[in-house]
C-alpha positions in Angstrom: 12.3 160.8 68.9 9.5 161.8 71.2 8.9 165.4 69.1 8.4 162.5 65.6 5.9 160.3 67.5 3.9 163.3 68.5 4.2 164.7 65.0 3.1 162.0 63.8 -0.2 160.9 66.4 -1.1 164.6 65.3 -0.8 163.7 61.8 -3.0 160.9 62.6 -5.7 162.8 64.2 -5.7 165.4 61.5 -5.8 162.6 58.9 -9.3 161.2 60.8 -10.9 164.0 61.3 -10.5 164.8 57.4 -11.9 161.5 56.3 -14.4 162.2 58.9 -15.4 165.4 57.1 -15.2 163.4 53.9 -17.8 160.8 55.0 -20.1 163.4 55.9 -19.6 165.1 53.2 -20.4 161.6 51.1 -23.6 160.8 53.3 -25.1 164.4 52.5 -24.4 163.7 48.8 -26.3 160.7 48.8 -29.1 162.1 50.9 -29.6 165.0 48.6 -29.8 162.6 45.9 -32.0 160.3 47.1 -34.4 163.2 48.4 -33.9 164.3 44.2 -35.0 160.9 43.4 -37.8 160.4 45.7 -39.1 164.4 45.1 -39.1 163.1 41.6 -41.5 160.3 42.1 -43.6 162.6 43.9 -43.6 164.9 41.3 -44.5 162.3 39.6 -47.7 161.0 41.4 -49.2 164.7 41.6 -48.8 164.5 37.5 -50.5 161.4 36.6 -53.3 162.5 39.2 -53.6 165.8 37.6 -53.4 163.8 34.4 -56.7 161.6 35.6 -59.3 164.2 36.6 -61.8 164.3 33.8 -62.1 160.3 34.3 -62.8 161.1 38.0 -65.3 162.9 37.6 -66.8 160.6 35.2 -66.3 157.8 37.8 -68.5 160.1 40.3 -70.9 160.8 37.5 -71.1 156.9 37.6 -71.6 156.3 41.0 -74.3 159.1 41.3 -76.1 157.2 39.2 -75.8 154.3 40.7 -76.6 155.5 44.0 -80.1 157.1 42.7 -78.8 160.4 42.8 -78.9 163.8 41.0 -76.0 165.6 39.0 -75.6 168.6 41.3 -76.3 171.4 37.8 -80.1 169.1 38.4 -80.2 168.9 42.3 -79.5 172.5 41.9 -82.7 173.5 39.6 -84.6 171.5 41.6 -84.2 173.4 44.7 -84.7 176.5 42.9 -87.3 175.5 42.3 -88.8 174.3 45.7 -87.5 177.6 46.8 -89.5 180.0 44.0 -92.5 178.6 45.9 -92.7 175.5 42.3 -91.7 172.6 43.7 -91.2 170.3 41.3 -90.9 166.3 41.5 -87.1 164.5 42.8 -87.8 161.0 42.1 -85.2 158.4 41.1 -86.4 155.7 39.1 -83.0 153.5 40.5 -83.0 150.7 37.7 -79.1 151.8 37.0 -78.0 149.8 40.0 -80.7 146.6 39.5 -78.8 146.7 36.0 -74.9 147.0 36.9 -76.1 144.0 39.9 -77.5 142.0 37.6 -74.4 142.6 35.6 -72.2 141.9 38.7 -74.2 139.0 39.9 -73.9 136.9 36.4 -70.5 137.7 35.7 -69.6 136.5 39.7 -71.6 133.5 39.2 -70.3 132.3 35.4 -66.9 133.2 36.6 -66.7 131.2 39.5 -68.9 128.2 40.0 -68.7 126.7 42.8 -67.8 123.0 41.7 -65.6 124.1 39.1 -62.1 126.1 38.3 -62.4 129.1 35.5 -58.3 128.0 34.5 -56.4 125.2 34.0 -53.0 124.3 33.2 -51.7 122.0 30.3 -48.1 120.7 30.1 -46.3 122.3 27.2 -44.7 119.5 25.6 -47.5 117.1 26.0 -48.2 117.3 22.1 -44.6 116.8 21.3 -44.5 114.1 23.4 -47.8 112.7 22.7 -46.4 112.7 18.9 -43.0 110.9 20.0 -44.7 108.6 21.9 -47.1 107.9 19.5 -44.0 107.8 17.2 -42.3 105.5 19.2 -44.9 102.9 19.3 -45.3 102.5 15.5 -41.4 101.9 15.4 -41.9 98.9 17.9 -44.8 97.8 16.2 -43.0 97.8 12.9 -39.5 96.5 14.0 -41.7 93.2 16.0 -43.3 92.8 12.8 -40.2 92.7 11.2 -38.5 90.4 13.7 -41.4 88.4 13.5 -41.0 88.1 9.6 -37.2 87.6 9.6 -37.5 84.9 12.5 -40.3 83.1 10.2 -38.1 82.9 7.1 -35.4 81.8 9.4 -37.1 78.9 10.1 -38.6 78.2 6.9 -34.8 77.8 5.7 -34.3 75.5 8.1 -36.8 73.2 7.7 -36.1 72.9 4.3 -32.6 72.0 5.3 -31.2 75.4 3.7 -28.6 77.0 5.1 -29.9 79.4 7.4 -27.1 81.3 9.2 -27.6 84.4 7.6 -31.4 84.7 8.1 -31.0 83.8 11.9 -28.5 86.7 12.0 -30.8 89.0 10.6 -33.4 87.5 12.6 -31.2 88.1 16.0 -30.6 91.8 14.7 -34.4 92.4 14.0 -35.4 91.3 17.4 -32.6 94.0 19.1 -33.9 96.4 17.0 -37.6 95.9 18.2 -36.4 95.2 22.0 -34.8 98.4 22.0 -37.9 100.4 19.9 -39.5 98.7 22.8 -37.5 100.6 25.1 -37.6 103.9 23.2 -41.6 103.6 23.7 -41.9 103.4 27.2 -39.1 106.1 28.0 -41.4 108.4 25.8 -44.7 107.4 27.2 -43.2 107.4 30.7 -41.7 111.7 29.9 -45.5 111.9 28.8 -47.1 110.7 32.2 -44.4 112.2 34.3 -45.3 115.5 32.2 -49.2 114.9 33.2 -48.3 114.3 36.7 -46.3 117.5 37.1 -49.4 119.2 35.6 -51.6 117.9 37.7 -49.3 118.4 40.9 -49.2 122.2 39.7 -52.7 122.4 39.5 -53.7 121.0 42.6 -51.0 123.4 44.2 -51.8 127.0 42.6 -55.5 125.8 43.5 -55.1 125.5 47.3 -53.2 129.1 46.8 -56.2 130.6 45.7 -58.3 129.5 47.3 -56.2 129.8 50.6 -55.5 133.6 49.6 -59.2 134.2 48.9 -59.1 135.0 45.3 -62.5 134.2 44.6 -63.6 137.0 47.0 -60.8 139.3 45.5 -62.4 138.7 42.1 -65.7 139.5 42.6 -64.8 142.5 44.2 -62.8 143.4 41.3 -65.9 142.5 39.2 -68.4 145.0 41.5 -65.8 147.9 40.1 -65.4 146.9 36.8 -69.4 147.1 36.0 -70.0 150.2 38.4 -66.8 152.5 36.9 -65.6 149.9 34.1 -62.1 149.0 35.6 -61.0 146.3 38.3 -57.4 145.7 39.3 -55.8 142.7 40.9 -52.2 142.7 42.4 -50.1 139.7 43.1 -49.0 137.1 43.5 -46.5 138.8 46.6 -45.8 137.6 49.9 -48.6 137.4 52.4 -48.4 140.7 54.4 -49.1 138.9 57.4 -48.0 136.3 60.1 -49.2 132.4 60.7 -50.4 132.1 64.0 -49.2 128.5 65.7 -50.5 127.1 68.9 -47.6 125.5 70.5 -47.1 123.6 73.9 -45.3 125.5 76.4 -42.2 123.7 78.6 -43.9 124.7 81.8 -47.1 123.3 80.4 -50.1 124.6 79.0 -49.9 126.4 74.9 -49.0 129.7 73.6 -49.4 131.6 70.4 -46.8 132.3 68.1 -46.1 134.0 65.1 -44.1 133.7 61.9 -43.8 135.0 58.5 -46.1 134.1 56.1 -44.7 133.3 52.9 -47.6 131.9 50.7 -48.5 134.4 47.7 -51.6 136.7 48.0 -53.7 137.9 45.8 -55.4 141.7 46.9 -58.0 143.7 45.2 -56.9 147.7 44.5 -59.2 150.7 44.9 -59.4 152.0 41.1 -58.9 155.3 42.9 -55.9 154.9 44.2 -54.4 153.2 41.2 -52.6 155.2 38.9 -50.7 153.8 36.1 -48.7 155.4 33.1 -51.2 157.7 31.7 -50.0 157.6 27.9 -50.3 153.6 28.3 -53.5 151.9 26.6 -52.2 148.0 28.3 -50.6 146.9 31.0 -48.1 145.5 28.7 -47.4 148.9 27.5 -47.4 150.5 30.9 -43.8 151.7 31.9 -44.5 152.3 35.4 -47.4 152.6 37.9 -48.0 154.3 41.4 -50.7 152.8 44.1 -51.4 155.4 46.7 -52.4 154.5 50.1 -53.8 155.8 53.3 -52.1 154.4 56.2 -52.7 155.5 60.0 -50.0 155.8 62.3 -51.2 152.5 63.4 -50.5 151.1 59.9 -47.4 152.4 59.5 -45.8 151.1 63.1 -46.7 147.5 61.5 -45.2 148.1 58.4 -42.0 148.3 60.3 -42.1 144.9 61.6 -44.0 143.5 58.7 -42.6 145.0 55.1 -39.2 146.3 57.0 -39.9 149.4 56.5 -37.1 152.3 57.6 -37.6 152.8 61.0 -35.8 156.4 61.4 -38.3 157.6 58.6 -41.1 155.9 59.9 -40.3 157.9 63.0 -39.7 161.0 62.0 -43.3 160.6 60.0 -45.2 159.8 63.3 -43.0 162.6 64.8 -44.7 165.5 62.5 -47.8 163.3 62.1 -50.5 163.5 59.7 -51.6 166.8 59.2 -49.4 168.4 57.0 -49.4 164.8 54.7 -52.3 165.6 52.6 -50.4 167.6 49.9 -52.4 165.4 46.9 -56.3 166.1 46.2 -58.3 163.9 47.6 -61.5 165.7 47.4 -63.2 162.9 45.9 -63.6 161.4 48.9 -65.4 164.3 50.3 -67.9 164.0 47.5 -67.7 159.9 47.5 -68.9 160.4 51.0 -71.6 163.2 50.4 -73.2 161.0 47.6 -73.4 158.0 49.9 -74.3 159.9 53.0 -71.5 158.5 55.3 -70.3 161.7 56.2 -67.1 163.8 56.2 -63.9 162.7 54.7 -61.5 160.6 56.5 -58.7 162.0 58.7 -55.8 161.0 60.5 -54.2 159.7 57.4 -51.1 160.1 55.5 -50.2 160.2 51.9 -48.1 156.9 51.0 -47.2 156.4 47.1 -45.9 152.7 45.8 -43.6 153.2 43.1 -43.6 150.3 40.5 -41.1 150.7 37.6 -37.5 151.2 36.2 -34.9 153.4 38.1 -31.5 154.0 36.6 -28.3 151.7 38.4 -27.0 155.0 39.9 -30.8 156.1 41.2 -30.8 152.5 42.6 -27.3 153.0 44.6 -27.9 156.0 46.1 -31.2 154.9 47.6 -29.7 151.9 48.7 -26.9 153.9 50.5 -29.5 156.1 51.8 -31.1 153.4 53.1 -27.7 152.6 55.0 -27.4 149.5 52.8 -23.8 150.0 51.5 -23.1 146.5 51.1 -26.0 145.9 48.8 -25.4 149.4 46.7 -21.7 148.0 46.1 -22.9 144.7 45.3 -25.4 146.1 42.8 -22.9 148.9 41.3 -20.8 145.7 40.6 -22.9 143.4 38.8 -25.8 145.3 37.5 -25.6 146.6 33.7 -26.8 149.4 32.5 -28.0 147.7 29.7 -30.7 146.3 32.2 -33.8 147.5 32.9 -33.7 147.7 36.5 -38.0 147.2 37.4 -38.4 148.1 41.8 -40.8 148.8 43.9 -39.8 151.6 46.3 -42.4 153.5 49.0 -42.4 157.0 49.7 -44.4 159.2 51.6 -43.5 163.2 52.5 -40.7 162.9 50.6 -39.1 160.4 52.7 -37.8 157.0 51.7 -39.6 154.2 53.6 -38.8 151.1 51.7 -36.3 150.2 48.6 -37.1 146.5 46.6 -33.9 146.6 44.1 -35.4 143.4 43.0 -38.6 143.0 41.1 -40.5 139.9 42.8 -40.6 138.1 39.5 -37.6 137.5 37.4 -39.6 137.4 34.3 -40.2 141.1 35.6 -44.0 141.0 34.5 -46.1 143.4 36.2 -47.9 142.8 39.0 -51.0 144.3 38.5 -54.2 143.1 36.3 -56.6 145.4 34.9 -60.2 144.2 34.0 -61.7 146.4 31.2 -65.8 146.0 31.2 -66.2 148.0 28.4 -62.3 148.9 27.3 -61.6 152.2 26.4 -59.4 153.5 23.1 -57.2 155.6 24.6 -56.2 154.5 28.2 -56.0 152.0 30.3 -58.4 154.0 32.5 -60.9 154.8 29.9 -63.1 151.7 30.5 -66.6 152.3 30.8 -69.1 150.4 33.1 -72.7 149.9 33.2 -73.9 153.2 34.8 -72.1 155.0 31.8 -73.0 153.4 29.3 -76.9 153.9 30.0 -76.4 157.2 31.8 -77.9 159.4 28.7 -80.8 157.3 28.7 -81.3 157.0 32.6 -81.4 160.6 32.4 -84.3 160.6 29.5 -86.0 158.5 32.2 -85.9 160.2 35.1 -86.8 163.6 33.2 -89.9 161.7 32.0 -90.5 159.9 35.2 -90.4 163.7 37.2 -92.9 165.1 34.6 -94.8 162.6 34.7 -95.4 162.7 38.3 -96.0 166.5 38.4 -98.1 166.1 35.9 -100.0 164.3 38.2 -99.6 166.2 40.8 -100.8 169.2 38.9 -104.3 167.3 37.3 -105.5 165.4 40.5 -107.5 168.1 41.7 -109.1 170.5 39.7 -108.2 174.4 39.5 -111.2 176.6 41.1 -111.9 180.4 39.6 -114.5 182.7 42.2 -115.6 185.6 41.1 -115.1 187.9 44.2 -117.8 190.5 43.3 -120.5 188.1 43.7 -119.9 186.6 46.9 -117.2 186.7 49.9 -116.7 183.2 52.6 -118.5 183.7 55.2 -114.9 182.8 57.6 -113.1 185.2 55.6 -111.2 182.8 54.7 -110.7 182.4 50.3 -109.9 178.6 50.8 -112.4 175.6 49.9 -113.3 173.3 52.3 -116.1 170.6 53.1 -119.5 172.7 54.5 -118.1 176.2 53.9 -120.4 178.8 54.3 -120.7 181.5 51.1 -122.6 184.8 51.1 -123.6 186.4 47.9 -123.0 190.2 47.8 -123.8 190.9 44.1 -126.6 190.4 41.6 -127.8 187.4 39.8 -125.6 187.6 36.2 -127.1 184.8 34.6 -125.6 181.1 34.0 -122.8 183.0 31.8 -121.4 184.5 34.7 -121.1 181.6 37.6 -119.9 182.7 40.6 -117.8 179.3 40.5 -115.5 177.8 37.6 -113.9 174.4 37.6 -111.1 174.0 35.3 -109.4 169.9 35.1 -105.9 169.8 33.6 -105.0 167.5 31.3 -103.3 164.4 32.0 -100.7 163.3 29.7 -99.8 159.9 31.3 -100.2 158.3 28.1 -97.7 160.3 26.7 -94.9 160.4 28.6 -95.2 156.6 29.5 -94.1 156.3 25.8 -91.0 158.3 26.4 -90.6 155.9 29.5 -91.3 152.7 27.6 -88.8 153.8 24.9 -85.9 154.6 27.6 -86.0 151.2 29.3 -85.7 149.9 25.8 -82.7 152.2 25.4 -81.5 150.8 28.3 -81.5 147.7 28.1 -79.9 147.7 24.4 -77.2 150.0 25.6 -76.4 147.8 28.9 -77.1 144.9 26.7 -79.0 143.2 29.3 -82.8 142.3 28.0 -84.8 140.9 30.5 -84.1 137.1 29.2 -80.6 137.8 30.5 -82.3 138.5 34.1 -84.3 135.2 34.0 -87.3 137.0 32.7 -88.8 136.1 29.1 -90.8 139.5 28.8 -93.9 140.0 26.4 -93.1 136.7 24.3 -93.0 133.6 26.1 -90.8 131.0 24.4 -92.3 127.4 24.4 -89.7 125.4 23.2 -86.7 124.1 24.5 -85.0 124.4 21.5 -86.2 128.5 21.3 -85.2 128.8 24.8 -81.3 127.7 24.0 -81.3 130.6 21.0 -82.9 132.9 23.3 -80.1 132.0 25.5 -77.1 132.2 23.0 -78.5 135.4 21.8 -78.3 137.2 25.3 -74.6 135.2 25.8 -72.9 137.2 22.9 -72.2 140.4 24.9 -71.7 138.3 28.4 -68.8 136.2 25.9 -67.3 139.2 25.1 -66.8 140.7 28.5 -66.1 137.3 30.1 -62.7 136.5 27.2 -62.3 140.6 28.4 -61.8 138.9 32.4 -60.1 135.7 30.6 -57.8 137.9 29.2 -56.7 140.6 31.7 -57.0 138.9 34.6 -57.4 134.8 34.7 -54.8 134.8 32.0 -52.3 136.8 33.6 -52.7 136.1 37.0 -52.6 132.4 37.0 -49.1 133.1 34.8 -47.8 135.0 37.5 -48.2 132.4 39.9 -47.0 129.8 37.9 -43.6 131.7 37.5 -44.0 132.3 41.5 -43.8 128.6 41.9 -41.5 128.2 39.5 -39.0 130.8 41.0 -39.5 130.1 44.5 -41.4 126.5 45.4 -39.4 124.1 47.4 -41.6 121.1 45.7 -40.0 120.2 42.9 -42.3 117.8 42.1 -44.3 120.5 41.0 -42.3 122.2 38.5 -42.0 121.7 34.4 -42.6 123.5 31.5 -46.5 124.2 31.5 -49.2 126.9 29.9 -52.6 128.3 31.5 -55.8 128.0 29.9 -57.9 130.3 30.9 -61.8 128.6 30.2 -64.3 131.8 31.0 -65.9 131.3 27.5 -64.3 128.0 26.8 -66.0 126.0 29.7 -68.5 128.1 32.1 -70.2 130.7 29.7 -72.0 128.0 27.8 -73.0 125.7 30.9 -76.6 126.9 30.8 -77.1 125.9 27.1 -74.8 122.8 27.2 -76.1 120.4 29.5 -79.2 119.3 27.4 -77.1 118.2 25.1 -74.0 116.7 27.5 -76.9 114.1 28.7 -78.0 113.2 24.9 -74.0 112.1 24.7 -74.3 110.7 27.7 -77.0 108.4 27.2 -77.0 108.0 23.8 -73.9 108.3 21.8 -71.8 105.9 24.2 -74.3 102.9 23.5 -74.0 103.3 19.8 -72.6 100.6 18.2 -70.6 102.2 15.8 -69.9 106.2 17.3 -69.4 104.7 20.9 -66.2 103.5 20.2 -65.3 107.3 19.4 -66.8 108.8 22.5 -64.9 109.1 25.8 -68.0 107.7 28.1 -66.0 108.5 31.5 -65.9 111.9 30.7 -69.1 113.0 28.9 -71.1 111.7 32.2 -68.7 113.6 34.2 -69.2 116.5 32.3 -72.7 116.2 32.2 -73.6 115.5 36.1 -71.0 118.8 36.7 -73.2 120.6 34.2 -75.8 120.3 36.6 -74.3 122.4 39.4 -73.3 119.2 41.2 -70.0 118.2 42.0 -68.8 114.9 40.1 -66.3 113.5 42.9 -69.6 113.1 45.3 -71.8 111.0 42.7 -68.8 108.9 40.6 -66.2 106.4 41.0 -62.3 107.6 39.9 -62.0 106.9 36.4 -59.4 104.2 37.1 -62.5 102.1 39.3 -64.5 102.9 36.4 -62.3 100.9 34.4 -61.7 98.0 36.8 -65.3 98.0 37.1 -66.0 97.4 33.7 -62.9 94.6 33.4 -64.7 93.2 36.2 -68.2 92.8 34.4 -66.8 91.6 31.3 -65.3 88.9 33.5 -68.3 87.8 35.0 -70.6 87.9 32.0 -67.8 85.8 30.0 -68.1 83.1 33.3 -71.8 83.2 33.7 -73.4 80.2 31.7 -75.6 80.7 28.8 
């Protein structure tokens, strides 16, 4: 009996250490596949930057020119020319960056006022409901008026000592039928208001996100890189990556500071250069996937830990080998960023960090979650998840280790997160935007040729060229250079006026000239930036001396600002404020705030035409809502309201709530109906 129990404890221990060798065996499966996965990515990322180089160096071309700086092939000539003893003019005439501010500035400015919103948000079924309300009401108007009728004849039948039985029946059924049309009307006019006050509830929410989230700032930033390389990008709404700070009172007395998570959505600006979406994609809405590459420090990624939960064994292992074997990707446009701006060498210290945005495969998905030592979650997942689906994460990677896995996309409507603004949108990538500096660069470069020659030119013709005729005399110092007083002894003979010891020679100036080709590439200019000089708050040569002049002038140079602002209404208001509708939608605990609503996005709509509009806005004011017959048609609340914030001032500081407004007016009615005669 004692032989069997030992047989079979061995039998046990032989049985563990096999399903021992079987784990491990399981665990270096899954790690090889998830290093596959994540080596695949990578492979990935060095493709699509590969895959952006020519737009690159287009981008530096831009910000050369920007900067007031020279293409290298030109720096290059002209210090060959300094150094062949020639030197030749390097002047910049800088108007490329007055043109791409004054680009920035306007846009910034129309965009976001600073007493008014660039969206909105409208319930969706106010029209239906406006229309069944409406509906509604013209039922209980009828079915009273029928009552009314059938009550009447009722009565006339019984004064004439008829019998009148059957009309009071159809009398008493009249009047249900208008008591409950009654009803019917103010359920549907109440769904309307509760709709509105939903609406309004949303908007007065998504606006203290922005504005508490700094989107205004994000924008404009994301304007600045739209008009100097032609794109922008936005990302969010996501959760705050960073913690409230509370003051709270200590038991012992006195206050400390605390922290918690922050879970209000963000907006944040992207570097274009680190941005790299699906290369074949011309949208976002055709963009299959996208990678965001950042430089943390070992700093950075210690936080990251604690803040994004990051994997703390690979985040170790990273600051184990640290940094300088990370850079594995090009990043030599830093390098040059930094030589064209003059702030010095590259950065260091950094690491390579890639944020995968996109589909993975259900088993791609389970063996990074099992990697990640998240078994549960990979089960739960294998379980329920369809292959079917399109499985959208977002998964960051850096030296080929794992550092986070998001097997669930933030939104369930699985939109994309990021927002591309298109200044001048390209035809065949997302990428391929233009901005101001290149669409003027051919012309800037006419300039600056002209501007250099002309300047030489000058340089050349100030003073005059000098021929001595050396047989004839020598300078008395010994020296062959003129100077004030100097001192010349003649050596040869006397060979008449035709044979002057001195010549003076004065080369011709050609200032004329070349100012044409100047003249002609600022006009080239400005029609290629399509920003004349009444777009800058100039009028130029021809003065305008009419106010009605003055507001064609102005619609004329709004076409092209029209076009790019609906460009920012559509790639980024537009989207953006969607997103964060479906963020409140998905995970607000105010449900006070939630309904069926769409966002208006009023860029062109609303702001754009402000300069031109408000003329007109006070001839409504004051004179359309006085007229006897149109004033009944004109909403008089809201044209002054519209008016005074046409202005640049802020309504709410100047004018009573519209519901005073009304009590105000019941209440002078009142009195001028008491007052005598």
């Amino acid at each position: 009996m004692l032989a069997d129990d030992t047989l079979d404890v061995e039998m046990t221990e032989f049985e563990r250490i096999e399903a021992e060798e079987e784990e491990a065996k399981r665990k270096r499966r899954i790690a090889e596949a998830a290093t596959g996965i994540i080596q695949r990515l990578q492979g990935k990322a060095r493709d699509y930057v590969a895959a952006r180089k020519l737009v690159e160096e287009r981008w530096l071309e831009d910000i050369r020119a920007y900067q007031g700086k020279y293409d290298p092939e030109i720096e290059e000539m002209l210090k060959a020319a300094a150094r062949s003893g020639s030197p030749r003019s390097r002047a910049f005439v800088k108007i490329c960056k007055s043109k791409t501010d004054a680009w920035e500035a306007r846009l910034s400015d129309l965009l976001f006022p600073a007493d008014d919103r660039n969206w909105g948000i409208n319930p969706t079924p106010v029209p239906s409901l406006t229309e069944s309300a409406e509906r509604a009401v013209k039922a209980m108007q009828e079915a009273e008026q029928i009552a009314e009728q059938k009550t009447q004849e009722a009565n006339n039948l019984s004064a004439n000592g008829a019998d009148a039985t059957a009309a009071l029946n159809e009398a008493t059924a009249a009047g249900a039928q208008a008591v409950a049309a009654r009803t019917a009307a103010q359920e549907a006019q109440g769904r309307m208001q509760e709709a509105k006050k939903r609406c309004e509830a949303m908007v007065k929410e998504i606006d203290d996100q922005v504005t508490e989230c700094l989107y205004p700032k994000r924008s404009r930033d994301v304007i600045r890189d739209g008009t100097r390389l032609g794109v922008g990008i936005m990302k969010g709404p996501m959760v705050a990556n960073r913690a409230a700070r509370t003051w709270g009172e200590k038991e012992g007395g006195g206050f400390e500071l605390s922290y918690k998570p922050d879970e209000r959505p963000e907006y944040l600006r992207v570097d274009p250069w680190h941005f790299f979406p699906d290369p074949n994609a011309t949208s976002v809405e055709d963009m299959e996937d996208s990678l965001e590459r950042h430089l943390p420090t070992q700093r950075d990624l210690r936080r990251m830990v604690k803040t994004l939960g990051f994997d703390e064994a690979a985040v170790r292992e990273l600051l184990e080998e640290g940094p300088g074997n990370a850079l594995d990707v090009d990043l030599n446009y830093l390098n040059q960023l930094r030589a064209i701006t003059g702030e010095g060498d590259a950065i260091k210290g950094r690491y390579i960090m890639w944020e995968y945005n996109g589909p993975l495969e259900r088993d791609e998905i389970c063996a990074l979650l099992e990697a990640c030592g998240r078994t549960d979650d990979a089960k739960d997942f294998a379980e329920h998840g369809d292959i079917l689906d399109e499985h959208m994460v977002t998964l960051y990677f850096c030296n080929g280790r794992l550092l986070k896995l998001a097997e669930h996309y933030v939104l369930d409507s699985g939109e994309c997160l990021y927002s591309v603004f298109s200044f001048s949108p390209g035809e065949a990538s997302i990428m391929g935007a233009r901005g101001v500096p290149n669409l003027m660069l051919d012309s800037l470069r006419a300039l600056n040729a002209a501007w250099r020659m002309m300047l030489d030119n000058a340089a050349l013709a100030t003073a005059p060229q000098i021929v001595v005729d050396k047989k004839q005399l020598t300078p008395e110092d010994g020296r062959w250079r003129l100077s004030a007083g100097k001192v010349w002894v003649r050596t040869g003979e006397d060979m008449g006026s035709q044979h002057r010891a001195f010549d003076v020679f004065n080369l011709p100036i050609n200032q004329a000239q070349i100012a044409g080709i100047i003249e002609l590439a600022l006009k080239f200019i400005d029609e290629e930036t399509s920003l004349p000089l009444i777009a800058q708050g100039e009028q130029g040569s021809h003065v305008t001396q009419t106010m009605g002049g003055m507001t064609m002038l102005f619609n004329s140079a709004n076409v092209v600002f029209r076009r790019v602002v609906k460009n920012w209404d559509d790639d980024v208001t537009s989207p953006n404020i969607r997103r964060l509708y479906d963020w409140n939608m998905q995970f607000s605990p105010k449900e006070e705030i939630k309904g069926d609503m769409q966002v208006e996005a009023r860029g062109t709509s609303v702001l754009l035409v402000r300069e031109v509009q408000s003329q007109n806005l006070m001839v409504i004011a004051t004179q359309w809502t006085g007229h006897p017959i149109l004033g009944a048609a004109v909403k008089a609340y809201g044209a002054l309201r519209m008016a005074i914030q046409s202005l640049g001032i802020s309504p709410d500081d100047i004018l009573e709530t519209e519901e005073d407004f009304k009590k105000n007016l019941a209440a002078q009615a009142g009195s001028a109906e008491q007052s005598p005669d």
